[in-house]
N, C-alpha and C positions, 0 to 999 in steps of 0.2 A: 762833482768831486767833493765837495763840503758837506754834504750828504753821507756818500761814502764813509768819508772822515770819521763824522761823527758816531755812523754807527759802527763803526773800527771803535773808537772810545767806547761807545755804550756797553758793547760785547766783553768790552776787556774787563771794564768797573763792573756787570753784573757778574761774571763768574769771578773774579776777585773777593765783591761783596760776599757772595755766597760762603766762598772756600772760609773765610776770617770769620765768618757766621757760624758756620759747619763745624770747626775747629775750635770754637769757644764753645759751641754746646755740649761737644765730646768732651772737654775739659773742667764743664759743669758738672758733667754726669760722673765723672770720673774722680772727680774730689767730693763729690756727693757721696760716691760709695767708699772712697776711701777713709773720709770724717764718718762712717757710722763703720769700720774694722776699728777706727783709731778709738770710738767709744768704748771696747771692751780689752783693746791694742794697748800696752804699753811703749814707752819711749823706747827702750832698748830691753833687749830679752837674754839674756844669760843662759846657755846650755852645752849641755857636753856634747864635745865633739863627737864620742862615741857610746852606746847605750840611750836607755831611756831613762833611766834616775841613777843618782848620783850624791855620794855624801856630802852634806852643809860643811862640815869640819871648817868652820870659824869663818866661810867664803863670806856671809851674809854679812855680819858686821863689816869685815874688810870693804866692802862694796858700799854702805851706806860711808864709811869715812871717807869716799873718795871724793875730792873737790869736785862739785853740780850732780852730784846725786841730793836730790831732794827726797824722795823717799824707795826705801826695796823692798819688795814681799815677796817671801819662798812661797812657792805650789806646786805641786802634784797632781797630773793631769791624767788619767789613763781610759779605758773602754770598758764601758757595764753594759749590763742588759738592765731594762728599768721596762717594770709589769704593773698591770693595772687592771684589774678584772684578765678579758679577754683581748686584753689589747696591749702590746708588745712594743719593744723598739730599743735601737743599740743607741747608746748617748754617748756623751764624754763628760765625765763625771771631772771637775776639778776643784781642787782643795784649795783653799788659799787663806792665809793666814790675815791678824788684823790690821792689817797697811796696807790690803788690797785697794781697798777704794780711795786710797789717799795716793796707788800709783797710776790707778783708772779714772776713768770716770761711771763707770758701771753704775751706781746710785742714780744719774739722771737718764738713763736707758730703759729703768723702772714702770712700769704704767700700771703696774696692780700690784696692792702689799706691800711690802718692804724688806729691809736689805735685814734678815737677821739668819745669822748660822749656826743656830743654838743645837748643841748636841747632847744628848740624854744616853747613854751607854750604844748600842746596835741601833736606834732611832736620831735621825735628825733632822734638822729643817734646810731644807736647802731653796736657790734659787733658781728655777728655772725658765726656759726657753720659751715665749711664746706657742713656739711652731711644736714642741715636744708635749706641752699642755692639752694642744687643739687637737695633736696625734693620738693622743693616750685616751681623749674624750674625757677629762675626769670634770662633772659637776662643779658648777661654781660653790663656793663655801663649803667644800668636803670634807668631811672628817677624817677617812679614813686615810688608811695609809697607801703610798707606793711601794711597789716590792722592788728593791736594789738587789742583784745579783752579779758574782763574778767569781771567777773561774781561776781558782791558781792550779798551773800548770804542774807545778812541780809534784802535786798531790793525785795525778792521774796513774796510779798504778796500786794491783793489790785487787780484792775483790769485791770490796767498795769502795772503787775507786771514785764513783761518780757524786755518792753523797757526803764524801770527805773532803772531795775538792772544791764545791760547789757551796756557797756563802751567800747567805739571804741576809739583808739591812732594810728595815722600814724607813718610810723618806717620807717626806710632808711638804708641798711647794710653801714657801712664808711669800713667797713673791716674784712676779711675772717682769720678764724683761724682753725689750724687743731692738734688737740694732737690726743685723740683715741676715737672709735665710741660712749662713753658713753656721751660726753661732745661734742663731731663732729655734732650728730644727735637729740642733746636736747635745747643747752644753746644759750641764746642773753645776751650779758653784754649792760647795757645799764648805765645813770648815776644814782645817788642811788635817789637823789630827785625825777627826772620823775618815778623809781620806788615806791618810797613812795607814790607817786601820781595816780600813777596806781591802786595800791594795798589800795589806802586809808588807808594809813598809816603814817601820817605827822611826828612822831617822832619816829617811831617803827623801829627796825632792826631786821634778823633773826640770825645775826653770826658777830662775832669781829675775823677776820685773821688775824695773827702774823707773820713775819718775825724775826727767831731767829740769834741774832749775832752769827756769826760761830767762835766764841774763848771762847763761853758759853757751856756749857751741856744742851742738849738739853732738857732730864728729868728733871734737876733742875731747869730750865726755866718752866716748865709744871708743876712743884709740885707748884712755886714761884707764876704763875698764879691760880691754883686752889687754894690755899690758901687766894689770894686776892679778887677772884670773888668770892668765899662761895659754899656754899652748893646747892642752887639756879640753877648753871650752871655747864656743865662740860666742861672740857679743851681735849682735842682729837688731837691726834698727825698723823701724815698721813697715817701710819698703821691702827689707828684706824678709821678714816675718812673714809677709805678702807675695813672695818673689813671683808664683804662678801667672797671680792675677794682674799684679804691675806691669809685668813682661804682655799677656796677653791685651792691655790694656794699650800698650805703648806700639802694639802690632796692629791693633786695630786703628789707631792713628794715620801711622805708617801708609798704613791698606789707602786713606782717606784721602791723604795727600797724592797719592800719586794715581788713585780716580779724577781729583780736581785739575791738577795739571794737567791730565789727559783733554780736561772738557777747558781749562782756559790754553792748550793748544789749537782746541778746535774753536774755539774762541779767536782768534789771532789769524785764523785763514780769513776773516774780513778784513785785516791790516795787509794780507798779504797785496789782497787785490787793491786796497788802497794804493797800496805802494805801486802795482804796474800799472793804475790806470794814471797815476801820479808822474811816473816819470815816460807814460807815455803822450802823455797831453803837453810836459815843456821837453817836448824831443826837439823843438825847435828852440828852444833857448838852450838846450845841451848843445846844439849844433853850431849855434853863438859863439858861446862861451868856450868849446872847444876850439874853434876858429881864430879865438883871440890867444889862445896857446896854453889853457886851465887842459893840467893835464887828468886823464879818465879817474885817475884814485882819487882827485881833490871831488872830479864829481859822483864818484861813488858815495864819494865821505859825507855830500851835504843829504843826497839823498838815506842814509845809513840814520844821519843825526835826526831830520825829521822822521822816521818811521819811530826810534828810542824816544823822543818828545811824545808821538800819539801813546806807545804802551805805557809809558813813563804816569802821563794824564789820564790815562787809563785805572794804571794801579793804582794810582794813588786816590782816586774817585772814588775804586771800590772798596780800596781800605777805610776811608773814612767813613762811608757809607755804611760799609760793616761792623767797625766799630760803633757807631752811632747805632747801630741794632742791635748791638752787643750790650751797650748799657743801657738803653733803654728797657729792655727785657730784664737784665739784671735789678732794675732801682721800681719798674713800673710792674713787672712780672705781665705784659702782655699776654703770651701766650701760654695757658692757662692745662694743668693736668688733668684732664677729666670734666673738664670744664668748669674748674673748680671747685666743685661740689664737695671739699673737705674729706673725701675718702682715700687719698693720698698722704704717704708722709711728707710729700711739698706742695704746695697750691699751683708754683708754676714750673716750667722747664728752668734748670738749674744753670747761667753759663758763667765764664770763666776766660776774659781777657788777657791773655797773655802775649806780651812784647816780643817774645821773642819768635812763636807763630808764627806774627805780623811782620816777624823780621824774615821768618822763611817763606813766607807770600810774597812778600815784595823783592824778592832776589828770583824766588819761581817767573813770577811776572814781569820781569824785565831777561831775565834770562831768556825767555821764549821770545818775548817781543824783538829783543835783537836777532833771535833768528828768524824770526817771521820779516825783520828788515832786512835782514842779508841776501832772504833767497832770491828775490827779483832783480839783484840791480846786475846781473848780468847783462839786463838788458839796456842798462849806461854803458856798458861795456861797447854793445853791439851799436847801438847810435851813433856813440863818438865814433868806433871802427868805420862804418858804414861813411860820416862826415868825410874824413879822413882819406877813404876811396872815392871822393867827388861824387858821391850819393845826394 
């Protein structure tokens, strides 16, 4: 029986450990890719409810005087074709004025050149995307230029229609940035006027970015701005800027959790057996005890107690146990990306402890362990019955 027991315990703490292991690593990988959106991400995003640009008409100021905005930058973001010899490709061209990098962090995202937006009339320098550099093939130290092209609509008609509507801009990369392939293989920052210019759009912006002071609340800053821009525009916080991936992110959890409970229930069919070989080895002290007038629910109840003690030492084994693997990967980086061989942007697996996880592990695992202690004690039932007929 002590046998049994134990490996009732060992079953429970190893899939416990696991699930708290499993669920910090998702939690690593997850704030891993959401710290390199928040690299080029502002705090909170300003945009109109409806349309894609929209007049300043004095919003900007208004927004920087708002108590914990620390700093705001208008930009203009829309869709070009960007050419290179024989090699093609749609980007998103975004403009952004000089307070960008004071609402970003965009400058430490950097790994080649530098952050400058110098514009010369139809030519400029702009900043682009890794993945759009590597796309286009363009030679390191290139002189020449990239060909920007974009397509105003309104000028498609008449019988040259196509060379009227169509507008060529030289571009120059001043410097290479790399967060992750959403923004790697899409974006050129360039300065907001050439983008206005582009876009024909001499006063128009499509987004007001916020830098919030970090000794503010974040939401009160965000209720503070909706409140001041109106009804017109919503205020969007990096989660929601995000919404696709976050929701997709918080499904794949979801998914996690309720494969692991699946395997710490089957986990818990050794408690089961515990339990009946448990209360069928003192069926003769049930038969006692019954005898002396301990009515069947007092003895259901002790058998009920001990099985919630085994899961109970169970979870709580494999919580600490998981935890203890949790930071030790976190502070020692055991297990290793690639085998560490520096061609990763992290050397090890990324994780991510969180309390409250551990709080839905450990209600998962006692939840089940109670019912893994309930299903047998029918057979107290059936003893004491049996006692009771002169059995």
């Amino acid at each position: 029986m002590r046998l049994i027991g134990r490996v009732a315990v060992l079953s429970i703490a190893v899939s416990t450990a696991a699930m708290v292991l499993i669920l910090s690593v998702m939690n690593g990988m997850n704030r891993f890719v959401a710290e390199r959106f928040w690299g080029v991400d502002p705090d909170l995003k300003i945009e109109a409810a409806r349309g894609k640009f929209f007049e300043d008409e004095g919003l900007l100021e208004r927004i920087r005087n708002v108590a914990g905005v620390q700093s705001a930058s208008a930009v203009i973001e829309d869709q070009a074709l960007l050419a290179y010899g024989e090699q093609t490709a749609m980007v998103r061209l975004k403009g952004v004025d000089s307070a960008f990098d004071q609402v970003t962090d965009i400058r430490d995202q950097i790994y080649s050149g530098q952050y400058d937006l110098e514009t010369v009339g139809d030519a400029a320098l702009v900043l682009m995307g890794g993945g759009v550099y590597n796309q286009m093939q363009i030679p390191p130290a290139n002189g020449n230029a990239c060909r920007l092209y974009t397509v105003d609509a309104n000028r498609l008609s008449g019988p040259f229609a196509m060379q009227q509507a169509v507008a060529s801009y030289a571009v120059y990369p001043s410097g290479l940035f790399s967060s992750i392939p959403e923004y790697d293989n899409q974006y050129l920052f360039c300065d907001l006027g050439f983008a206005r210019h582009v876009f024909d759009a001499e006063s128009s912006i499509s987004a007001i970015e916020v830098k919030v002071d970090s000794t503010f609340k974040l939401a009160r800053v965000q209720a503070c701005l909706q409140q001041e821009a109106g009804d017109a525009y919503t205020v969007k916080d990096r989660i929601e800027q995000q919404q696709t991936m976050f929701r997709s992110m918080k499904a794949e959890k979801l998914i996690v959790v309720a494969v692991f409970a699946f395997v710490m229930l089957i986990a818990t069919f050794t408690m089961v057996a515990n339990q009946m070989l448990l209360i069928y080895e003192k069926r003769h002290d049930i038969r006692i005890l019954s005898s002396m007038g301990m009515r069947t629910e007092r003895l259901r109840l002790l058998f009920l107690l001990h099985g919630v003690l085994v899961s109970l030492w169970g979870t709580f084994a494999g919580v600490v146990v998981g935890s203890l693997l949790t930071f030790g990967q976190q502070y020692f980086g055991w297990v290793k990306l690639g085998g560490g061989s520096g061609n990763y942007i992290t050397d090890a697996y990324p994780v991510n402890w969180q309390m409250g996880d551990v709080l839905a592990v450990v209600a998962i695992g006692l939840c089940i362990g109670f019912v893994a202690s309930a299903l047998p004690l029918k057979q107290v039932s059936s003893f004491a019955g049996k006692i009771r007929g002169g059995v």
